[in-house]
C-alpha positions, 0 to 999 in steps of 0.5 A: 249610061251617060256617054262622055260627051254627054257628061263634059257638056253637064260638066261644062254646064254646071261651071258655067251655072257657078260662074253667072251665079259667082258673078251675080254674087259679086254684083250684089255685094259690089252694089251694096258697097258702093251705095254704102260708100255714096251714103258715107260720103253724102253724110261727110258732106253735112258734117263738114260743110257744119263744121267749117260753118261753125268756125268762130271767125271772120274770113273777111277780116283777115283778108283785110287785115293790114289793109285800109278798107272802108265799110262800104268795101267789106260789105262789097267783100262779104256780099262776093264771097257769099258769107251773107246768105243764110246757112242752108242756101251756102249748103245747096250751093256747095252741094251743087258745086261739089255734083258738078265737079266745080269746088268753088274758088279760093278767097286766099290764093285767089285761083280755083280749088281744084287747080290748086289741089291738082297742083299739091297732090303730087308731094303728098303721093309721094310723101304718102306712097314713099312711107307707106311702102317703107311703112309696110316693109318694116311692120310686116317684116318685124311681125312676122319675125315676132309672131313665130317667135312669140316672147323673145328677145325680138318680139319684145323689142319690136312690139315695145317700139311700135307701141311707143311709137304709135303713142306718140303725138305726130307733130311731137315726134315731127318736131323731134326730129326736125331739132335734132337732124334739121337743126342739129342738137349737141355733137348731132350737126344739121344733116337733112333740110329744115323743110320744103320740098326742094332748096329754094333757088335750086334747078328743077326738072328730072335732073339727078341733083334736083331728084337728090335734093327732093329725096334729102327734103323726102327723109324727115316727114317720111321717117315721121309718118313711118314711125307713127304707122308701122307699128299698126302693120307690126301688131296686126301681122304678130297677131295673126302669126301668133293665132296661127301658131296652133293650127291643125295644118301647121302641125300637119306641114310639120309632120310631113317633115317640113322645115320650119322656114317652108312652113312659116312662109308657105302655110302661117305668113299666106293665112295670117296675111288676110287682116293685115291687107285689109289694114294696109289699104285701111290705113293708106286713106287714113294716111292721107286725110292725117298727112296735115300735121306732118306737113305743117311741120314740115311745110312740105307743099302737099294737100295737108300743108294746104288746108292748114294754109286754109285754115288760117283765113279761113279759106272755106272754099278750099278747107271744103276741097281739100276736106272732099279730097280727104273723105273721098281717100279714105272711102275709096280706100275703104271699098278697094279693101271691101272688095279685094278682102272679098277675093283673098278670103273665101268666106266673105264670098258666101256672105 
């Protein structure tokens, strides 16, 4: 017969086995995510490199637009922004610029792309974070409230005005908006700034009367995004509610005497979270690359105002920045959701 210590030592021993084999687990499925993410970016790469390649324009013309320019002049012109090599150099060139962290410099704003990103990712964070925060309140909340209730009165106003507002083109809404609280429309006066991110003229710093000013510019482009996205939040969250309805363990909760608030919020919303975390972290990436209409709209001083603003040359070495900044969200946010997706539901650590 084993003695205790003899047993806590197996005991001990088998833990440590799951552990190393759990974490060797873990690497695996780690590696085979991130080499599918560098796999993802590498085939963005090519698309967005033709793509912008492709654009039926003359950067060089509109640089001089207005502008006396001898030919001798756009032909100097042409040569320095390397729009005279062929297609594939341009490519290897852009290639070994974005390996090396150099995004080239900006035939618009003449700085380089990278300082100019730097400087415009601060407003959309805070543009992108504010709505998605707000974003994720509201559509889990009302899904919530809709899924345990299915067929109500609530349930059907709350899906009804998600899936409209989901429907409806963002820059459509974005001008809504800006017209009738902006501009103002009938007896509805101008209550929020027309756009930008701040009054011009104003004092900047952390001062409070510079932080109210930027949160009364914040209101439209964040209502527009949270408009558009909480439905997404809204109609995953009911779902899963709704697929929990019927499980065993609620009924077995409901047995135990359980009232229906503990078992809706200790059992059915920890169960029926899973998808939605998965489309939150989905959805912030997707948020990020979409941000461009709203902040055109808007002229919010963000990375999505930015690439309009490049886009109008165009500038292609700062449409290819910001078109890597983009990308690289949305597979970023694409791994973190692999990974903590691995962590909330047991089953993807067997796979």
């Amino acid at each position: 017969m084993a003695s205790p210590v003899t047993a806590q030592v197996a005991a001990e021993t088998v833990r440590d086995l799951r552990a190393a084999s759990a974490g060797r687990d873990f690497a695996v499925y780690l590696s085979r995510k991130l080499a599918t993410a560098i796999v993802s970016f590498a085939a963005l790469l090519v698309v967005g490199f033709i793509l912008f390649s492709l654009i039926p324009s003359n950067p060089v013309a509109a640089l001089t637009r207005g502008r006396p320019t001898t030919a001798k002049q756009l032909a100097f012109l042409t040569k320095q922004l390397g729009l005279n090599l062929p297609v594939w150099e341009r490519f290897a060139h852009f290639v070994g610029n974005t390996v090396t962290g150099n995004l080239g410099y900006s035939w618009q704003f003449q700085e380089p792309v990278a300082t100019l990103i730097a400087q415009r990712v601060w407003p959309t964070l805070l543009l992108v974070g504010s709505a998605t925060i707000v974003s994720v309140v509201i559509g889990m909340w009302l899904g919530i409230r809709s899924g345990w209730r299915p067929g109500t009165l609530l349930d059907r106003v709350a899906t009804g005005t998600s899936i409209t507002f989901w429907s409806m083109p963002t820059f459509w809404l974005g001008i809504m908006l800006l017209v009738l609280f902006a501009s103002g429309f009938g007896p509805i006066p101008a209550i929020f700034p027309a756009g930008g991110m701040s009054t011009p003229g104003a004092p900047g710093g952390l001062t409070p009367d510079h932080i109210l000013d930027v949160l009364r510019h914040l209101v439209l482009p964040c209502l527009t995004l949270v408009l558009v996205t909480f439905g997404q939040y809204q109609m995953v969250m009911r779902s899963s509610v709704v697929d929990e309805l019927g499980s065993p363990y609620l009924l077995t909760a409901r047995a135990k005497g359980l009232r229906d608030a503990e078992v809706e919020r200790r059992h059915a919303v920890p169960n029926a979270l899973l998808p939605s975390v998965t489309v939150i972290f989905l959805q912030i990436g997707l948020v990020i690359s979409g941000v461009v209409t709203v902040e055109t709209v808007y002229s919010w001083p963000g990375l999505g105002y930015l690439a309009y603003q490049a886009l109008q040359i165009p500038d292609l070495p700062l449409l290819e920045g910001t078109f890597l900044v983009f990308s690289a969200s949305v597979i970023f946010f694409n791994l973190v959701a692999d990974v903590l997706y691995r962590f909330l539901d047991p089953r993807v650590r067997r796979q």
